[in-house]
N, C-alpha and C positions, 0 to 999 in steps of 0.2 A: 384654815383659810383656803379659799377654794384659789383655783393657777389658773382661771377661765377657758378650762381642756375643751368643755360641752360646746361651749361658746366660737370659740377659734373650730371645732370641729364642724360646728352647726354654719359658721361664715368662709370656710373652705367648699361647703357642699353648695353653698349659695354663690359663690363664685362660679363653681364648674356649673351649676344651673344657668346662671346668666347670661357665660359664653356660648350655652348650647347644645349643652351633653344636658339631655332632660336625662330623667332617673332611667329606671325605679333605683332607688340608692336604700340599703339598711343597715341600720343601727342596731347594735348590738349592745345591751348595756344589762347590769348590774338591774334586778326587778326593784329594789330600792330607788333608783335614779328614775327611772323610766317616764314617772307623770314630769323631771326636770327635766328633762329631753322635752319632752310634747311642749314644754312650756316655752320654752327657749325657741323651738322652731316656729310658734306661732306669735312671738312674740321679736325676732331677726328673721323672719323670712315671708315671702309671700308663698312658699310651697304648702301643698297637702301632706302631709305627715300622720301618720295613724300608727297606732299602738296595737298588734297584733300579739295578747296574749290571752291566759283565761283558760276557763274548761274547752271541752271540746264545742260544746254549743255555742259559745260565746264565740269562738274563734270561726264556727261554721257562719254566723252570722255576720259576722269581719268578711269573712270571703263574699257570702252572696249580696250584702249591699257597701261595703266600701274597695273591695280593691279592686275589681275589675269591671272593665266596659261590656253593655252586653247588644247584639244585634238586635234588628227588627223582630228576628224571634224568640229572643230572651235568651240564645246561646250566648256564652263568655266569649269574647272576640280574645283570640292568641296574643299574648303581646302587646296590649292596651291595659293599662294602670289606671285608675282612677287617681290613683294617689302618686304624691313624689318620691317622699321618704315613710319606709317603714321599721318602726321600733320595735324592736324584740328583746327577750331576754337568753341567757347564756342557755335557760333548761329549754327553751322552745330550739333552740337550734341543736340540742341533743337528745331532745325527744326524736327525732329523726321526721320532721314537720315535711313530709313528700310537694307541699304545696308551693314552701319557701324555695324546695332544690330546682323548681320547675321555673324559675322567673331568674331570668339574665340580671345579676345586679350590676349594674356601672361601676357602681363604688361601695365599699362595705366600712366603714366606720366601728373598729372592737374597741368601747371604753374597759376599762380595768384587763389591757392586754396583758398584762402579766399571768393570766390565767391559760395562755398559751404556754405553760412553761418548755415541753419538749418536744420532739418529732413526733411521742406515741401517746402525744394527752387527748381526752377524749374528744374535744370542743377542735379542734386543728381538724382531725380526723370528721367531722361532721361539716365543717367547710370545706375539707377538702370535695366532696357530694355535689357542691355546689358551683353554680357559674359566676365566677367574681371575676369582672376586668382591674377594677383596682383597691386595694385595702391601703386603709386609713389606721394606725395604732397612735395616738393620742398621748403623749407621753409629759412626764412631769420635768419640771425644769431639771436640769443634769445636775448633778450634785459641784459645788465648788472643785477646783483643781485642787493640787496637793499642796502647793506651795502657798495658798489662799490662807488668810488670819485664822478664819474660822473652821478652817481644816486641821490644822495643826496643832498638836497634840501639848497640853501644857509642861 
């Protein structure tokens, strides 16, 4: 039974959108999750949201028609997003993706944070690379207390 993480995660990001912090914001998620993410944001949110994975060509084309604005002369203007939020997966952010490390995110969103487990895991160490003003870890409801029925040991 799902705890509606994506959900509460995807109406947190839509909140700090509306007050005024535009993105770029990304998601990080599990490559099984990833078309539920896309789905969920175009279905709670009026933000652009794209799904940045795939071979290398795929992704080359990610870049030149969805994520960035481009001037009168077809250069990438610095700092201009086409999009709001972008979804990725845990191997694209450890492939060491130089394009992702280049773009200021506001907020970062890691579903399945447990994959942070230490100071020296690989996936910490590839965000550390990057510019994140605030991370989001999305977490499961807390386990009962001790003294709860269904804690307690027969």
């Amino acid at each position: 039974m799902g705890l509606g993480k994506t959900i509460q995660s995807i109406s947190f990001l839509e909140e700090v959108y509306t007050t005024g912090v535009s993105g770029p914001f990304l998601v990080i998620a599990p490559l099984s999750t990833i078309t539920n993410w896309e789905r969920e944001f175009t279905t709670w949110t009026d933000m652009n949201a794209i799904v940045y994975h795939g071979s290398l060509a795929s992704r080359q084309m990610i870049q030149q028609y969805e994520m960035y604005f481009r001037d009168a002369k077809g250069l990438f203007i610095p700092g201009s997003y086409r999009f709001d939020a972008l979804i990725t997966t845990f191997e694209m952010i450890l492939s060491d993706c130089p394009e992702l490390r280049e773009i200021a995110w506001r907020c970062v969103i890691i579903d399945e944070a447990h994959r942070l487990k230490n100071r020296n895991c690989k996936l910490l160490e590839g965000l550390k690379m990057m510019e994140l003003v605030c991370c989001y870890l999305p977490a499961p409801c807390p386990p009962p207390p001790p003294d709860h029925p269904q804690s307690v040991p027969a």
